[in-house]
C-alpha positions as CSV (number, residue, x, y, z in Angstrom):
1,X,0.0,0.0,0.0
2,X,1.1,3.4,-0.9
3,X,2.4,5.6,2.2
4,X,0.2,8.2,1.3
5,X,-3.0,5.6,1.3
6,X,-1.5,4.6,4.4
7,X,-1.6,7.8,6.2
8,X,-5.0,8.8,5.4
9,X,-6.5,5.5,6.7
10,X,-4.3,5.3,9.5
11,X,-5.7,8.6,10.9
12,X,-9.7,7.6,9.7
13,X,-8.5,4.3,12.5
14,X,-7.1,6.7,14.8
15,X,-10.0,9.3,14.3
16,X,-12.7,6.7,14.8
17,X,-10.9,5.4,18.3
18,X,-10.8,9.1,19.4
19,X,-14.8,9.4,18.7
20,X,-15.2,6.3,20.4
21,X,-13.3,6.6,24.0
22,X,-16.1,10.3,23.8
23,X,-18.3,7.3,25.5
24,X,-16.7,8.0,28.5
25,X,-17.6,11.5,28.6
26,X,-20.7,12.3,31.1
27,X,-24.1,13.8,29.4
28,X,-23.0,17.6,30.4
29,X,-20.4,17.2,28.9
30,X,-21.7,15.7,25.6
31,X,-24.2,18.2,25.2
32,X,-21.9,21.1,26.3
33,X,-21.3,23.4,23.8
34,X,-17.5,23.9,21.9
35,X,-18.0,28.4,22.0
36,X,-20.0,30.9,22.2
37,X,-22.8,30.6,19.8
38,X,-21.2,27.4,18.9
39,X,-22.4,23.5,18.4
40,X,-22.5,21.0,21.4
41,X,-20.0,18.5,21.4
42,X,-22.8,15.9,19.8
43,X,-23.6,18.3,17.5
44,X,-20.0,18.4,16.0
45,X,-19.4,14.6,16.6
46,X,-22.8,14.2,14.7
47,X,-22.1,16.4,11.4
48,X,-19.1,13.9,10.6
49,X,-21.0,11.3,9.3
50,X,-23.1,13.2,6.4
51,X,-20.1,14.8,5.1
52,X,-18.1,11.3,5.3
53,X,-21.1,9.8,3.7
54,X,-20.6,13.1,0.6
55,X,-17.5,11.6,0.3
56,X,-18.1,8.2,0.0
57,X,-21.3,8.5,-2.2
58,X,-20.4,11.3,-3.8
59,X,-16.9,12.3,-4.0
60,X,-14.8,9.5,-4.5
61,X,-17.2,7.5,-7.2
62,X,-16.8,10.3,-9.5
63,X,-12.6,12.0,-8.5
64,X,-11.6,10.3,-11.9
65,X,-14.4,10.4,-14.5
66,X,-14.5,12.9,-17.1
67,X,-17.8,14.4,-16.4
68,X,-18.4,16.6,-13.5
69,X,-18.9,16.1,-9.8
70,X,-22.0,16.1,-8.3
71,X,-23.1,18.9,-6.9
72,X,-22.3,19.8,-3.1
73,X,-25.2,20.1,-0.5
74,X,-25.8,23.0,1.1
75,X,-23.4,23.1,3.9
76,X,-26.0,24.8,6.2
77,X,-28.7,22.7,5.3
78,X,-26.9,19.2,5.8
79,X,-24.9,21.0,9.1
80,X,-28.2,21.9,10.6
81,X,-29.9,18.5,9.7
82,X,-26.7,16.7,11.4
83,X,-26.7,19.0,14.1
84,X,-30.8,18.3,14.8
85,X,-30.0,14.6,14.5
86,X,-27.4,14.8,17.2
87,X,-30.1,16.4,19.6
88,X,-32.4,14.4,19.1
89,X,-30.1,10.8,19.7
90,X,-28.1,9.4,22.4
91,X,-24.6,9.4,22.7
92,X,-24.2,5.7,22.2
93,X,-26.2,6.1,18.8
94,X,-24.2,9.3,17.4
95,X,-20.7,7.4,18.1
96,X,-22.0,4.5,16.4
97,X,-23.3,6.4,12.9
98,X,-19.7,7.9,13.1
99,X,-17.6,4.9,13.1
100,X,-20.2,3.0,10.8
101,X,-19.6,5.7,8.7
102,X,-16.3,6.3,8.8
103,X,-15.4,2.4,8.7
104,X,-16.9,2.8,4.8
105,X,-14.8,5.4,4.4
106,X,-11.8,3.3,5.2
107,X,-13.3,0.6,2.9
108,X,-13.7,2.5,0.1
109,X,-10.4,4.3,0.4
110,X,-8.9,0.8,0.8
111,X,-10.5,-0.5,-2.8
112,X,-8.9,2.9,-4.4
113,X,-6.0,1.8,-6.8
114,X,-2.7,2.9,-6.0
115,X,-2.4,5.0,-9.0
116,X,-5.6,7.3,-8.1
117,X,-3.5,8.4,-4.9
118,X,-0.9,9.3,-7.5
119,X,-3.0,11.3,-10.0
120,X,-4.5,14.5,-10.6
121,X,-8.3,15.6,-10.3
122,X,-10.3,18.4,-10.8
123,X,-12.3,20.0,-7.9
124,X,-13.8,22.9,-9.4
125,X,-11.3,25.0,-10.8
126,X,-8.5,23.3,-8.5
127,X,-6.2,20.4,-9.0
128,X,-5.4,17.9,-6.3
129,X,-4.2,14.4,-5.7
130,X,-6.0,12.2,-3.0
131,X,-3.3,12.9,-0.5
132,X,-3.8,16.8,-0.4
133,X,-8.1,16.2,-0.5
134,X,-7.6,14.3,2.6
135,X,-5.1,15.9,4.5
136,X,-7.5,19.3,4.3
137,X,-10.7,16.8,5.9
138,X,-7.8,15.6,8.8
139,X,-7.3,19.0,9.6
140,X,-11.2,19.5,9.9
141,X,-11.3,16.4,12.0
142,X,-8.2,17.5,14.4
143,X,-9.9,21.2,14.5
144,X,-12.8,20.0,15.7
145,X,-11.0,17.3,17.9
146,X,-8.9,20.3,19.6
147,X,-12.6,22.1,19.9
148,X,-14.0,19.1,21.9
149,X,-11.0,18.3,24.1
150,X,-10.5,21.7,25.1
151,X,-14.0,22.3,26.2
152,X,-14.3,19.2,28.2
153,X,-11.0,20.1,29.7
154,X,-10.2,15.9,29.7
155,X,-6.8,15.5,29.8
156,X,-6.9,12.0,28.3
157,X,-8.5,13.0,25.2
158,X,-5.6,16.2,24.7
159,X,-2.9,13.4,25.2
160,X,-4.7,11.1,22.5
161,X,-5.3,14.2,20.3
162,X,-1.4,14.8,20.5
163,X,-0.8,11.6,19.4
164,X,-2.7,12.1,16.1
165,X,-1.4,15.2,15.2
């Protein structure tokens, strides 16, 4: 397996044992909120899983065809939706559509030929390669990561951030 490959998936594993040990974390904090004016940690835990499901249904299929990709949802719309979803579900349920989801994601990654994490696409007016696409969604994962730990002030998750980053 390519290094790059490698690295991406190793960081989806790492990402979905990060989301998982957030069992741990009492209801306050859960539903505590990462800022001012800001999503609870559900909320943000719960957004993952539509986006990883663009990606996988959405994304990925269609990198390297010749036509064009479909278009994005509404990142409001499908935030808020997530976001409702997470209020309205327990903690147990929200951690388990995250690592369902984000075990696809592995899968599919895994079933990408080597040469796709070596070539070129088009996202809009934008080329990438598969390593750069992913490395901007692990930043969004360890932003958000450094959002949660920092609220819930939990020193284990900041030392199992810092080994992910």
């Amino acid at each position: 397996m390519l290094l790059a490959k490698e690295l991406v998936i190793v960081h989806i594993e790492n990402s979905i044992d990060w989301i998982e040990s957030l069992i741990e974390l009492n209801e306050k904090d859960w539903r505590k909120t990462v800022g001012l004016s800001k999503w609870s940690v559900a909320e943000v835990v719960g957004h993952f899983k539509a986006w990883d499901e663009f990606v996988i249904n959405q994304r990925v299929p269609y990198l390297f065809q010749q036509a064009d990709l479909p278009k994005a949802p509404d990142t409001n719309s499908l935030n808020n939706e997530s976001a409702k979803n997470a209020r309205e579900n327990t903690k147990a349920f929200i951690i388990e559509e995250f690592v369902n989801a984000r075990k696809r994601l592995i899968k599919t990654l895994s079933e990408l030929k080597d040469e796709f994490w070596e070539a070129e696409f088009m996202l809009g007016s934008s080329k990438l390669m598969l390593p750069s696409y992913f490395h901007g969604l692990k930043e969004h994962d360890l932003q958000h990561f450094l959002q949660i730990a920092e609220v819930v002030d939990a020193e284990w998750l900041k030392n199992k951030l810092n080994k992910m980053i």
